[in-house]
N, C-alpha and C positions, 0 to 999 in steps of 0.2 A: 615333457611332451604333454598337451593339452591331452586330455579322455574326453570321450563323446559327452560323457554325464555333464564335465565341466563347463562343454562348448554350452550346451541344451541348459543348466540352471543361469549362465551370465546371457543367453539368449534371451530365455522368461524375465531377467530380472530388467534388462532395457524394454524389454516391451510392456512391461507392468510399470514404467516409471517414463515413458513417455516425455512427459510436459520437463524434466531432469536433462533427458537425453537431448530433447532437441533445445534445448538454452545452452547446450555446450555445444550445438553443433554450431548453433546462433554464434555463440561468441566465437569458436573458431571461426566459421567463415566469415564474419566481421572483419577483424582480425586481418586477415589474410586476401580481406576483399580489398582493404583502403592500402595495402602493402600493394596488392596488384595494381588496383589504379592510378597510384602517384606512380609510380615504376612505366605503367605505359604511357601512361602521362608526358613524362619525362622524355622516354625513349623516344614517343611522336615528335613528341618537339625538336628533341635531336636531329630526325632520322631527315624530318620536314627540313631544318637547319644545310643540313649536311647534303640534301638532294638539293636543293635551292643553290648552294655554294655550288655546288658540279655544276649545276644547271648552268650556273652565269659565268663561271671560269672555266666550263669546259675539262680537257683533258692537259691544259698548261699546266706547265712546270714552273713556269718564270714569268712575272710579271712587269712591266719598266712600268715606272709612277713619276709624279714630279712632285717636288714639295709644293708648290701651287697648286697641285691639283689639278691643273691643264697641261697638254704638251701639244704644243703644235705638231701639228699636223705633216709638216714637211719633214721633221725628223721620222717618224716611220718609215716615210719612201726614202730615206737618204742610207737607214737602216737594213732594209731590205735590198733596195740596190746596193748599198758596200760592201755588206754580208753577206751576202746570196742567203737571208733569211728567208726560206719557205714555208718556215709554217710559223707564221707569224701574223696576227690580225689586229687593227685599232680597233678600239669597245670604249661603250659610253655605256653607261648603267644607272639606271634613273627607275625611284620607286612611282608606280602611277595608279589610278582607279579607271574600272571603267564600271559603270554602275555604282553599287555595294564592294564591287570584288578588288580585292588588292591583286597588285601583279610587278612584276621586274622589268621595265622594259629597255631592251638589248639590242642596241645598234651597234653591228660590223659590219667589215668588208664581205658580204654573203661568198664573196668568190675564193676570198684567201682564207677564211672559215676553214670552208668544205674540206680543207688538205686537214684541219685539224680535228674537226669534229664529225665524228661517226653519226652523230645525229642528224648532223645536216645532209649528209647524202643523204639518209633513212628517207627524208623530205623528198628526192629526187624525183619522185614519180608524178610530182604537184609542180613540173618544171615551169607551165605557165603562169601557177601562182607567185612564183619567185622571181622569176626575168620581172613579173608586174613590180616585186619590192624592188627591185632595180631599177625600174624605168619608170616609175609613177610617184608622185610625189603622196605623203599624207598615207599609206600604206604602213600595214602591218600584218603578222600573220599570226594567228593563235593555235595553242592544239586544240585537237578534238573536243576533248572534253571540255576547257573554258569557255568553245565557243556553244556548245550545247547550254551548258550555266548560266550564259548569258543567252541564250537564245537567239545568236546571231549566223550569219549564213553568208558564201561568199557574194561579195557586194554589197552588204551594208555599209552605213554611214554609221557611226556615232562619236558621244565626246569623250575622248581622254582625259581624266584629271589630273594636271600639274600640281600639286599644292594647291593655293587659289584657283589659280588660272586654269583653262582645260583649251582642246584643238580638236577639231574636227578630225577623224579620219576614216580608214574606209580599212575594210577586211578585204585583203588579197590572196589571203591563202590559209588554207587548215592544213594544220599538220599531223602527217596519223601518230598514233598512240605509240609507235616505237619509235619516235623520235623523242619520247621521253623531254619532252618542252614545257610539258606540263608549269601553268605560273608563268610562263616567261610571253611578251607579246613580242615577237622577234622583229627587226625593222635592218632596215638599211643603213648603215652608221650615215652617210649626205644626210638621209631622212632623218636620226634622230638629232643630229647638228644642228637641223632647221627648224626641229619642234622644240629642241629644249633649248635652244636661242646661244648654240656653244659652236657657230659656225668659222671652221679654220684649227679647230681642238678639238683632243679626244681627252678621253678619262685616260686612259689607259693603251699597254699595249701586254696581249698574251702572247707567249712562245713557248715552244716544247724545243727545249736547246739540252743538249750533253755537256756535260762540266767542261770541257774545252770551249764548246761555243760560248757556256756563259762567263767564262772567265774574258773572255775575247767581246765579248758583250759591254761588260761589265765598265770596260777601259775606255772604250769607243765614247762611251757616252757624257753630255755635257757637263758642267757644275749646275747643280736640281734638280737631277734627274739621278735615278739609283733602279737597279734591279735587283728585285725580292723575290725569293721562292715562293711559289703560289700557297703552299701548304704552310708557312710563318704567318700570314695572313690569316687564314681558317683557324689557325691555333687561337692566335690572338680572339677573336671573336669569338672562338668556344670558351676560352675561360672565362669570358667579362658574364656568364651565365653560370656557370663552374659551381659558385657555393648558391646560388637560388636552388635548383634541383638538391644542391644537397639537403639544406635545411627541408625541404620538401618531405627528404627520403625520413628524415630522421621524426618530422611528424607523425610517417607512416610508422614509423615502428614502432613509435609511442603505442600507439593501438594495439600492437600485437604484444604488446608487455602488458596492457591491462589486458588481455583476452586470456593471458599464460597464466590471470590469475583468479580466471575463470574458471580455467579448466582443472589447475592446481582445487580451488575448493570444490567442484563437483566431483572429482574423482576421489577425494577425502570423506567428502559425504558417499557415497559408495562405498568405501571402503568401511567407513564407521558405521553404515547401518547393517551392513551382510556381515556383521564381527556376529553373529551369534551361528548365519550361516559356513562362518569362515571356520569360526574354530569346531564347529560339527565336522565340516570335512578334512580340516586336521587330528582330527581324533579318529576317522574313518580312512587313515594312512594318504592325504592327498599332498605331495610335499612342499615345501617353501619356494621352492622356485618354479611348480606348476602356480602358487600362489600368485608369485611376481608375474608368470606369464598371463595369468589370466585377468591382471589390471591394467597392463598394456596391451596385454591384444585387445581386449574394450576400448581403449584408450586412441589405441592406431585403428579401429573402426570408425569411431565419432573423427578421428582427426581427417581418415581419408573423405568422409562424407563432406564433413564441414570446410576441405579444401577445395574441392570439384565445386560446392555452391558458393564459397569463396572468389574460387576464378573468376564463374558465370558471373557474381556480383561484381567483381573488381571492374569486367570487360564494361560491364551496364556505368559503373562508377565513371570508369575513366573518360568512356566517351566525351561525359560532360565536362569531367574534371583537366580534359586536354584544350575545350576551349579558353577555360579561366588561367592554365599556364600561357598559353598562348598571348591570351589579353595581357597576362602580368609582364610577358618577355615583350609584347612588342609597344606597351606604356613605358618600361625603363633601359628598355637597350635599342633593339633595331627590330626595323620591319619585318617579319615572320609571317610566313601563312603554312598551317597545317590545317590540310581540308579532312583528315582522318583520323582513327585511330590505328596506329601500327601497331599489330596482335605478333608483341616478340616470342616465341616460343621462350626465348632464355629467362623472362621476365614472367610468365607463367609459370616454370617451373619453380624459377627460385622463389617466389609467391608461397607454392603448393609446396615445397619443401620446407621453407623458413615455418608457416604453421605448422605442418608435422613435427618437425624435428621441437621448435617450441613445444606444442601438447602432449610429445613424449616425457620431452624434459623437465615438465609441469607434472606430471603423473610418476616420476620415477619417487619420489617422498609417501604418495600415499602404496606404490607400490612394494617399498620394502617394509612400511606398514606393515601390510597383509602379509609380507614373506616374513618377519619375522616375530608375528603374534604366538604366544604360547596357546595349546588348546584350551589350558586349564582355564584362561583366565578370557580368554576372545570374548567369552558370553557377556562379559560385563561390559553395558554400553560406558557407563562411565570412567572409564580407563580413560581410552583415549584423550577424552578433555580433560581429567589429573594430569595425563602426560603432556599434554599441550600448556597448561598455564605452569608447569614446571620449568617447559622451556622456554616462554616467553621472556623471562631475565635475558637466556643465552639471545635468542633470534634481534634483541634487542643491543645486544652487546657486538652482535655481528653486525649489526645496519652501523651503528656509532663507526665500525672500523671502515665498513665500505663509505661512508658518507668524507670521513678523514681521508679516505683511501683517493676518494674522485677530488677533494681540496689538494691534495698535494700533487696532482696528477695536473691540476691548473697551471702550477709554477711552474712544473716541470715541463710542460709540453708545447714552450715557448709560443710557436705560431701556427703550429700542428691544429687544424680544425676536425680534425677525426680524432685527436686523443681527448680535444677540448668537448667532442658530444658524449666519449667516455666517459669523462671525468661529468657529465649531467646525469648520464646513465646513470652510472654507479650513486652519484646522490638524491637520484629518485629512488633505485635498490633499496638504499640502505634505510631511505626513510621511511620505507614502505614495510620494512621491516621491524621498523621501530613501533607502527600503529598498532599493530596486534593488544601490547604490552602499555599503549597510550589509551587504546579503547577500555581495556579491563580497568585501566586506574577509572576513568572517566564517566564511565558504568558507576564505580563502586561509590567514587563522589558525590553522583547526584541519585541516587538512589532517595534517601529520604526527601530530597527536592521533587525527584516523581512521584514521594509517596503523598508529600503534602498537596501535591498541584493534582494528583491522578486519583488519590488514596490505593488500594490497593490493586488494584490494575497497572497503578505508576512503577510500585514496586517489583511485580513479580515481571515487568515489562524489562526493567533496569537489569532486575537477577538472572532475566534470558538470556541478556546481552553475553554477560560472563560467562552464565552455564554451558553456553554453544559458542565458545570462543572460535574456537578451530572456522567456524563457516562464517561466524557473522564479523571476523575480524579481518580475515580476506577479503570479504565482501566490502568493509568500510573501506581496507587499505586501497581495493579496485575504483572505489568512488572519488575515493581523496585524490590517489595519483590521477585520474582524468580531470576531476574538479582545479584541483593545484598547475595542471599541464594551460586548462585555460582561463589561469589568473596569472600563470607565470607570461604566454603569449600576450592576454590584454594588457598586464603592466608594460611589457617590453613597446605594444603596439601604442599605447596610449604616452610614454615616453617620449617613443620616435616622432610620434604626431604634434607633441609640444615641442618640442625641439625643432621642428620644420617649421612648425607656423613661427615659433620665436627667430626662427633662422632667416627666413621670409621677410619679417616686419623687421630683420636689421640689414637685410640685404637689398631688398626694394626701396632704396632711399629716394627713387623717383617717384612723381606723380601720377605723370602719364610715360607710356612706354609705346613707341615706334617702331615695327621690325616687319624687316621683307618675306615675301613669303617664297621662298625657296621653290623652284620650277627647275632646274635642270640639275638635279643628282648628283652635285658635286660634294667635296667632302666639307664645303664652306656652306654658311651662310648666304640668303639672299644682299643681292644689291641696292644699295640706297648710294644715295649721290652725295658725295662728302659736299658739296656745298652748299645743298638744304640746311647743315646745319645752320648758316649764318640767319637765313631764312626765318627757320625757327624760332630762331635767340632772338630774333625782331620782333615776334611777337609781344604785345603789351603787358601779357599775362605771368609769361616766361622769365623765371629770374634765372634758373642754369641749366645746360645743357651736357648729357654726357655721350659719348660716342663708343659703338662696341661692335667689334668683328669675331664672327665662330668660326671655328674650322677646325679641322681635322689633320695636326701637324704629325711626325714621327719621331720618334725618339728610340734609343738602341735596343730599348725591348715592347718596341710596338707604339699603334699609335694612342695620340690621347687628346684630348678633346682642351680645345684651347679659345680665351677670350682676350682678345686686343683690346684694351681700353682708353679710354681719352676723357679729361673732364673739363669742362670751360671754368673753372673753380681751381685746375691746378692740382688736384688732387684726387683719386678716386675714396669713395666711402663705402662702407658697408661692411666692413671685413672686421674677423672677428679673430685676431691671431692665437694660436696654440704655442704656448713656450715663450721662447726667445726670439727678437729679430736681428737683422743687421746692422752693422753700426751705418746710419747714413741711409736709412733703408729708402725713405722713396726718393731722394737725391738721385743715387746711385740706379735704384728702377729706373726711374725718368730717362736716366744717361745709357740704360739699353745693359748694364752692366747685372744684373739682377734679374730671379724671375720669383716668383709668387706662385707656390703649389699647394692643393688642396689635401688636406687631411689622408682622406684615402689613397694619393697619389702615392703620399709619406709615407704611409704604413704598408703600400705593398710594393715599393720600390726599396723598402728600406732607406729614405732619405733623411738628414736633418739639416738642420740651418748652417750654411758654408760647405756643405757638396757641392759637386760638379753635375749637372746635366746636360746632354747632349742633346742639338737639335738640330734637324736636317732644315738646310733652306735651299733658295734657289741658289743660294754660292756652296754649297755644301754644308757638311757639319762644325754647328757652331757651338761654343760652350758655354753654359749661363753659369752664375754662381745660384744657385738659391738662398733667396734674402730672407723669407716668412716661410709658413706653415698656417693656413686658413682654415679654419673649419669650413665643410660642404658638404651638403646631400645634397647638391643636382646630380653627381655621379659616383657610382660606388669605385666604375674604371680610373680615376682620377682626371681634375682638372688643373691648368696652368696658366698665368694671368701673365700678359707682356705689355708694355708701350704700345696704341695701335700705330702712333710713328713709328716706333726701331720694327715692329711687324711689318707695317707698309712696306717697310725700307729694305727688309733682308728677306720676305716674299713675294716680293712685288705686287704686292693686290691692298691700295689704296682706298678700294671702298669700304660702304659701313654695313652689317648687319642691321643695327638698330640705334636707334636715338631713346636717350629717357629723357624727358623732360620736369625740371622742378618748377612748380608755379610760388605765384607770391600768395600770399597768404590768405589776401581776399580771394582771388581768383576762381571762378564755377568750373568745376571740372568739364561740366556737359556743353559749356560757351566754347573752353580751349580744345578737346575732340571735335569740337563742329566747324572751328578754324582750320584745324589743322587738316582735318579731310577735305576741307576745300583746297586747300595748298596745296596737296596728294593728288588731287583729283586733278587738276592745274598739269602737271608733270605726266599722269594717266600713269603711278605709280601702282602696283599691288601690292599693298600691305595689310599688318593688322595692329590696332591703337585701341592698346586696353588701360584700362587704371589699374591701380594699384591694387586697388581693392579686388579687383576681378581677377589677376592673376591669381593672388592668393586662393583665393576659392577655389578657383578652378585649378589650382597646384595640389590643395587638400583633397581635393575632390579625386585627383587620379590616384593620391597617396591612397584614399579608401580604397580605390576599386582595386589594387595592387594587391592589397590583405585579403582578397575577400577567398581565395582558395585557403589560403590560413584558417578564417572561420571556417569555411566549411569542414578540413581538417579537423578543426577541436568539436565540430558538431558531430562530426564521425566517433571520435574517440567518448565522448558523453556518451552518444549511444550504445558502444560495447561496454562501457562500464555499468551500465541502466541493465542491459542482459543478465551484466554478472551480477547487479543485487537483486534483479529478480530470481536469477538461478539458486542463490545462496536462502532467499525467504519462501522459494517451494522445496527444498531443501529443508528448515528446518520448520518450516509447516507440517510435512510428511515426518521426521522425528519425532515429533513433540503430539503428535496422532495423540499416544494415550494419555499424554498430558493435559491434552488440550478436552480430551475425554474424560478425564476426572474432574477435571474444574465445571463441565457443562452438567456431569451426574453430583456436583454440589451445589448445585442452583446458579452455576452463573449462565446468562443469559446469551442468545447469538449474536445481540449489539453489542455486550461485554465483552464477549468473545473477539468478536470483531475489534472494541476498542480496544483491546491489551494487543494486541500485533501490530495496529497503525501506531500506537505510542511507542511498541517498541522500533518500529521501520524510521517514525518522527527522530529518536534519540539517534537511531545510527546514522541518519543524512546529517542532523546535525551535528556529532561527535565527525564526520567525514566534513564537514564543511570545515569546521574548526583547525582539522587535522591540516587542512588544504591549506590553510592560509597561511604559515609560517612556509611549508612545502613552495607555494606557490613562489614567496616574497623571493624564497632562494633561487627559486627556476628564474625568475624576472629577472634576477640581480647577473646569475650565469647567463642567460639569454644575450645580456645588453653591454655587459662589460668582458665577456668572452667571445661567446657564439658570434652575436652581429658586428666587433670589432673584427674577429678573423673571418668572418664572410662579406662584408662590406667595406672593412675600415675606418669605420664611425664610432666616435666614440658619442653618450649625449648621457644627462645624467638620470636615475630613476625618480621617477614619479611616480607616486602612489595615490589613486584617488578612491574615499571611503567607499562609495559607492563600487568600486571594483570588485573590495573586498565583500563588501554587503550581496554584490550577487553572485558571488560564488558559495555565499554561503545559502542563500536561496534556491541556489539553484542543485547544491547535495539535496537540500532538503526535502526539494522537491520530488528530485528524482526517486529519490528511498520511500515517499507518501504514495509515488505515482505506482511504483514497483510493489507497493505490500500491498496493493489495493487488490488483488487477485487473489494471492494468498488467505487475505484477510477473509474473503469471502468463503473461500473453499473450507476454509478452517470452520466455518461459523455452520458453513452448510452439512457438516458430517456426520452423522451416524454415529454416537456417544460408542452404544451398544458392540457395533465392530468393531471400533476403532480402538476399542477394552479387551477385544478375544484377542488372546496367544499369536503371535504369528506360528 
């Protein structure tokens, strides 16, 4: 039990050390700020996700699809009249703009809806606005609040954006705020038939059926057509996001491991400078486990402070940090709109608990310290650092076993991507461990090299390092593990980035590229007319021509994103196989017998060369062999290459996505673009005709913006580690008071003064740069043949560029010059005289 005396002296002692207390507060709520923000981050985007899916599927259970991706129209009524299906509505679902603003737009039967959705009676009291979407062509209805955002009102005109294209329409009806429509421009399924040019077809049909109905459903229906549980669907598309959020989460907690080793060296330094008051009040009968309570109840004050300004930060972080996920989900998977921040209680809490329970667990080392100092000997400040460089063998002999410990946890943990962040864990642990015992050597090495470069300032700067191992070797290991977290990201991102653009320049074998621009929200490609091609290939310029359909096929565990190809050449190019192929392979492709899947497909379907894959058509389920295994970054969910004849032929959809075109070799790029749009323009075609060149760029270009919450990420985590060496050099600024007092009462001067702590701040960014870059090499190497293989399925090989490593070491360095610069002064500016009297 705490005594009043006890509360009243660790009172005085945080409030007399100030500038100590709040750099630990700093780094816990750091810490626990960037755990909060990716965390709400995250959950936004979810929550955004998961309201958007309700939003557009409603309260269905059962979806009917068709492998085309259309179903006529007269199968619904033929469904509904033979079934006596009543709650049952055809939906067409098309992403559109109006203005700036992304939106869903949602054409049904408004009348056979209403039996399903709660939200559309909500609507009921706006009955004029609605008989209008029924009886008015070019009609749609917005909620409340989109149409405030847009600043519209009923009876406006404006344009919809289709893709390219856009259409006039008019606003017929607001919908209030509990109809929860929010996002969606609700229409009339005639009306959106007419605008997105898909008249006589629906996308879809939803139902709320009971296992008997959907078995009975299920029979009824034709070959190409299949019913799917609406919730198989939402799965599917929660996981194609699944490991992005993770790797997120696990940036975050990067953070909060340097922040744990923040508070681990300021609670050491506490502990180490009150040993003369500690062992007074053990000789004054104050017992070993008041000792221990009175380092953590300090301990659990800074950690409660620094989690409440944590939250407050995390909340300020996230806001922004929700529009950069958002950017990143809706650049490589599907269109997302989160207009908020969703403030999760659970995601708050476990924030504000992950930093406590760390800052405890950070302070329990210096707190059996303090509980089990002898009185005799507490006075001596120098113990502690004897006891500390004794143990530096051992603390280093533990990191070697945790470091081994996280290697064999690699083999062992097959496809496990949560054992595979362990197993980084633990090799960050361990090497962080090992610095303490790297620093002291590193110190004692270059000692005469500061003494020649520094004279004696070099030296006693060197001899500081060792003498205050305990703080200033924390401190380095807090630099190195940030410094190292982002040299191991740049290696991994600057890999990925050579590997795309080499991926690119062997994949884009065309010169110029053709491709529609997609207006009615189906799960294919825009239309082009398969007999432009010849068109084309007439061109003077044009030596080949290759032909390419997109869509969105199914397969037995969900769907996956599929290219039909054709080449006037007899052969498609650009593929870059992994392994082994089939004997006969493009023979046997050609013949519709084979199919061609992407890398990642491989690795998360568990497939290899001579499986079976299933794939639904408009005759049913058909079986491919798989002949190759391709390398691909266009999709982490995987991609699958078919014949666009045997595709025509078993989906019935004959047209093209896109045309590439190969010129001859004299040929001006800007002469054949200015043909070809004339050709385009001839037909009143909407597409878009880029070069080669320009894709790529503009493919790099989205790859940058995708990383860019990654940097901000490692710019978070730099900066709780910048705290913790600042914490650590007011820390032994404030020890070294009389030291620093004795050297100024033998004539050295306050710019000497100053110089010997920036040389010694210089030596530790640089011994922590140093430290990083081996650290680093090995995060890059787990990063890109662990982490992004089990979260993406890519494999690509590391790249190291000098420069990489040059500014990581720059940039310890910096930070340690930038961090002592305060101390440095404080130090110069003291008071000899006081700073010599007795505490």
């Amino acid at each position: 039990m705490l005594t009043p005396a006890l509360l009243k002296a660790s009172r005085r002692y945080l409030a007399r050390h100030r500038w100590q207390t709040w750099l630990s507060i700093a780094g816990i709520a750091l810490g626990v700020a960037v755990v909060i923000a990716v965390d709400l981050a995250n959950e936004s985007a979810k929550r955004g996700f998961q309201r958007s899916l309700e939003q557009v599927t409603g309260p269905a259970t059962h979806q009917i699809l068709a492998a085309s991706g259309a179903i006529p129209e007269t199968l619904y009524a033929e469904l509904r009249l033979e079934h006596g299906l009543t709650k049952a509505t055809p939906v067409i679902d098309a992403p559109v703009r109006i203005g700036e603003r992304s939106l869903s737009l949602l054409g049904m039967d408004l009348i056979a809806a209403a039996a399903m959705r709660p939200a559309l009676s909500a609507s009921s009291n706006d009955s004029i606005g609605l008989l209008r979407l029924l009886r008015d062509p070019a009609t749609l209805a917005l909620s409340r609040d989109d149409a405030e955002r847009l600043g519209l009102q009923l009876g406006d005109s404006f344009e919809l954006a289709l893709g390219a294209d856009s259409v006039s329409m008019t606003l017929a009806a607001i919908l209030p705020e509990q109809a929860r429509l929010s996002g969606l421009a609700l229409t009339d399924i005639a009306t959106a038939q007419e605008v997105l040019g898909r008249l006589g077809e629906i996308e879809r049909i939803d139902l709320i059926l009971t296992d008997a109905e959907a078995a009975r459903v299920a029979a009824a229906l034709p070959a190409g057509v299949r019913l799917e549980p609406a919730a198989q669907r939402s799965h599917a598309l929660a996981q194609m996001t699944r490991a992005f959020h993770t790797n997120l989460t696990a940036m975050s907690l990067l953070a909060m491991l340097v922040g744990a080793f923040i508070v681990y060296n300021t609670m050491t330094f506490a502990v180490l400078q009150r040993r003369p008051l500690l062992g007074t009040l053990r000789m004054l009968g104050t017992t070993r486990g008041q000792l221990f309570a009175l380092v953590l109840g300090e301990t659990l004050i800074l950690a409660l402070i620094g989690a409440v300004l944590g939250v407050l930060l995390g909340i300020a972080v996230g806001a922004g940090l929700v529009q950069l996920v958002t950017r990143t989900i809706n650049d490589i998977y599907f269109q997302l709109s989160v207009r908020s921040l969703h403030l999760a209680p659970l995601s708050l809490l476990k924030g504000a608990s992950l930093g406590i329970g760390v800052t405890l667990l950070a302070a329990l080392g210096p707190a059996l310290e303090a509980a089990r100092s002898q009185p005799r000997d507490v006075i001596r400040r120098t113990r502690v650092e004897g006891q500390a460089r004794r143990l530096l063998p051992w603390l280093a002999s533990t990191g070697i076993l945790l470091i081994i410990s996280g290697i064999a946890l690699i083999g062992l943990s097959a496809r496990s991507m949560g054992i595979g962040f362990l197993a980084l864990f633990l090799v960050i642990v361990g090497s962080a461990l090992l610095m303490p015992l790297a620093l002291h050597g590193f110190a004692t090495l270059t000692t005469p090299l500061f003494g020649r470069l520094f004279g004696t300032q070099g030296r006693l700067a060197a001899r500081g390092i060792t003498a205050s191992i305990t703080r200033s070797g924390l401190a380095v290991a807090a630099l190195a593990v940030a410094v190292s977290a982002t040299l191991g990201v740049s290696i991994m991102i600057g890999s990925f980035r050579t590997s795309v653009s080499d991926w690119l320049a062997d994949t884009l074998t065309s010169d110029l590229y053709i491709s529609a621009e997609s207006s009615g929200g189906a799960s294919r490609g825009g239309d082009l007319p398969p007999e432009l091609a010849e068109q084309l290939l007439a061109l003077p310029q044009v030596s080949a021509i290759s032909q390419g359909r997109s869509a969105r096929i199914e397969t037995r565990d969900g769907p996956v994103l599929m290219l039909a190809l054709e080449s006037s050449t007899g052969q498609p190019r650009g593929f870059n196989f992994q392994g082994p192929t089939a004997e006969g392979l493009w023979l046997r492709w050609h013949a519709g017998e084979l199919v061609l899947i992407s890398q990642p497909l491989a690795y998360r379907r568990q497939l290899e060369v001579g499986d079976s894959l299933e794939l639904f058509t408009t005759r049913g389920w058909r079986t491919f062999e798989i002949g190759a295994i391709f390398q691909d970054y266009g999709s982490d969910s995987g991609t699958l290459i078919l014949p666009r004849p045997h595709y025509a032929e078993l989906w019935d959809d004959p047209a093209i996505s896109s045309f590439g075109l190969v010129l001859n070799a004299e040929a001006d790029d800007e002469v054949v673009s200015q043909a070809v749009d004339a050709l385009l323009a001839e037909r009143d075609l909407v597409t878009s005709v880029q070069s080669n060149r320009a894709i790529r760029a503009r493919s790099l270009e989205i790859f940058d913006q995708t990383f860019t919450i990654t940097k901000v990420l490692r710019l978070l985590a730099i900066g709780v580690a910048f705290v913790g060496i600042l914490s650590a050099l007011m820390a032994l600024e404030l020890e070294r008071a009389r030291d620093d007092a004795v050297l100024r009462a033998t004539g050295m001067t306050r710019g000497q003064l100053r110089a010997l702590i920036l040389i010694q701040t210089s030596a530790m960014g640089l011994a922590a740069g140093l430290l990083a870059i081996p650290l680093g090499l090995a995060m890059g190497d787990l990063l890109i043949s662990v982490i992004n293989l089990r979260s993406f399925g890519w494999t690509m090989p590391m790249q190291v560029q000098p420069h990489t490593l040059l500014s990581g070491l720059l940039l310890a360095w910096l930070a340690a010059v930038l961090a002592g610069l305060y101390p440095a002064q404080r130090a110069a500016r003291a008071v000899p005289a006081r700073a010599l009297r007795e505490e």
